[in-house]
C-alpha positions in Angstrom: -72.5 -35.7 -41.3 -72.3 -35.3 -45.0 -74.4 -37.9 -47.3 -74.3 -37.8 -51.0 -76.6 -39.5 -53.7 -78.0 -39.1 -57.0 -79.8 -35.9 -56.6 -76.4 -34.6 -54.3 -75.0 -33.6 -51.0 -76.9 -33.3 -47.8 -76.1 -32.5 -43.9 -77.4 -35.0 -41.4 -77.7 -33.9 -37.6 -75.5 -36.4 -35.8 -78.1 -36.5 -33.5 -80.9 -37.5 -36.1 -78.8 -39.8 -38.7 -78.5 -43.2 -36.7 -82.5 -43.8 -36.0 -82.4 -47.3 -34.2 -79.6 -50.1 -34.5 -78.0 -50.5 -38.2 -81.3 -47.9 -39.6 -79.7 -44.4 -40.5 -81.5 -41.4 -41.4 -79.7 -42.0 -45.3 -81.6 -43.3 -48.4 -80.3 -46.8 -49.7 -79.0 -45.0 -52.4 -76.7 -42.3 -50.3 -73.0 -43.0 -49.1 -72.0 -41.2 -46.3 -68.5 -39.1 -46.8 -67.8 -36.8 -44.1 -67.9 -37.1 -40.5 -67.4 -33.5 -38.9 -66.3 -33.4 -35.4 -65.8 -29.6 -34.3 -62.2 -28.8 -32.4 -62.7 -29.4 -28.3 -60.4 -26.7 -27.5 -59.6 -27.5 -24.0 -62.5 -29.1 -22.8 -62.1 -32.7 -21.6 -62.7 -35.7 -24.0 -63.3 -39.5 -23.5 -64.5 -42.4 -25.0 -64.3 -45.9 -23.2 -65.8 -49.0 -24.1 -66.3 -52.8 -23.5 -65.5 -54.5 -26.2 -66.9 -57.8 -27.7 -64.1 -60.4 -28.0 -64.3 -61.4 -31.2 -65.2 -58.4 -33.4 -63.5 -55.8 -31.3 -67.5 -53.7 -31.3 -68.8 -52.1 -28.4 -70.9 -54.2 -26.0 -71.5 -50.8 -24.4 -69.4 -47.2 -24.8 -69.7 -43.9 -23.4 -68.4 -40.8 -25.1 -68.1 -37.5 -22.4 -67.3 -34.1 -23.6 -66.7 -31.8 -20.5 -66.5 -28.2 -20.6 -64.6 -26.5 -16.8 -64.0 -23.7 -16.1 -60.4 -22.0 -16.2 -60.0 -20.5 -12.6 -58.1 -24.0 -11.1 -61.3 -25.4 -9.2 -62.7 -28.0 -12.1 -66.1 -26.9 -11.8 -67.8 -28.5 -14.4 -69.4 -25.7 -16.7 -71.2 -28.2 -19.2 -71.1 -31.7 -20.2 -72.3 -34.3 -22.9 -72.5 -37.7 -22.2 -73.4 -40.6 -25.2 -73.9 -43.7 -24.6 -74.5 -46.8 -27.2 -74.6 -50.2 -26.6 -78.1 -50.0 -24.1 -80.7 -49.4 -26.2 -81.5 -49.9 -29.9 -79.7 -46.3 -30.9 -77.1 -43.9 -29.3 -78.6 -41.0 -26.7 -77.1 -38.5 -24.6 -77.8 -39.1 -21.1 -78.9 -35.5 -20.5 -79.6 -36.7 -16.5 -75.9 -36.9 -16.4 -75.5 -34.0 -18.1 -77.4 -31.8 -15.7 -75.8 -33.4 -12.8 -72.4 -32.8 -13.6 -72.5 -29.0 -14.9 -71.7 -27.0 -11.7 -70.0 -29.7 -9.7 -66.6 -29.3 -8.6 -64.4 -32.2 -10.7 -61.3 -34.9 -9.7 -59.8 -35.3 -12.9 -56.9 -37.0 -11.6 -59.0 -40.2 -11.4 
């Protein structure tokens, strides 16, 4: 992520910039102006989530990123998992993580 301010442009670590609900790693007097997502090549993407009625916000979302392997089996190589919506800031839910990678996927379901 890409901030800019008065004395100029800085990167912020996805992973660092949102520190607890609505309190980002920015100064009050930064903007934020880019958002860069690398290419997934063929890896697997998601993001589902359960929306609040009125605002359309997420009560609660997950965001997976799976990396298989390219011999036919769906054996999971790697994953990330986020989750918002249960705590007071985004995490990755590294048990997940390390639970998936080596097991064989259905990713018909």
């Amino acid at each position: 992520m890409v901030a800019v301010g008065p004395t100029g442009r800085r990167t912020i670590k996805a992973t660092i910039s949102l520190l607890i609900c609505f309190t980002t790693a920015w100064s009050l007097v930064e903007i934020l102006t880019e958002v860069r997502i690398p290419k997934t090549g063929d890896n697997k993407v998601a993001y589902l989530k359960v929306p609040q009625s009125a605002s359309g916000f997420a009560i609660v979302g997950v965001a997976v990123n799976l990396v298989t392997s390219t011999n036919g089996n769906s054996t999971c190589k790697s994953a990330r998992v986020g989750i918002t919506g249960l705590s007071s800031h985004a995490f990755r839910a590294a048990g997940v993580e390390t639970e998936l990678a080596g097991k064989i996927l259905n990713l018909n379901q």
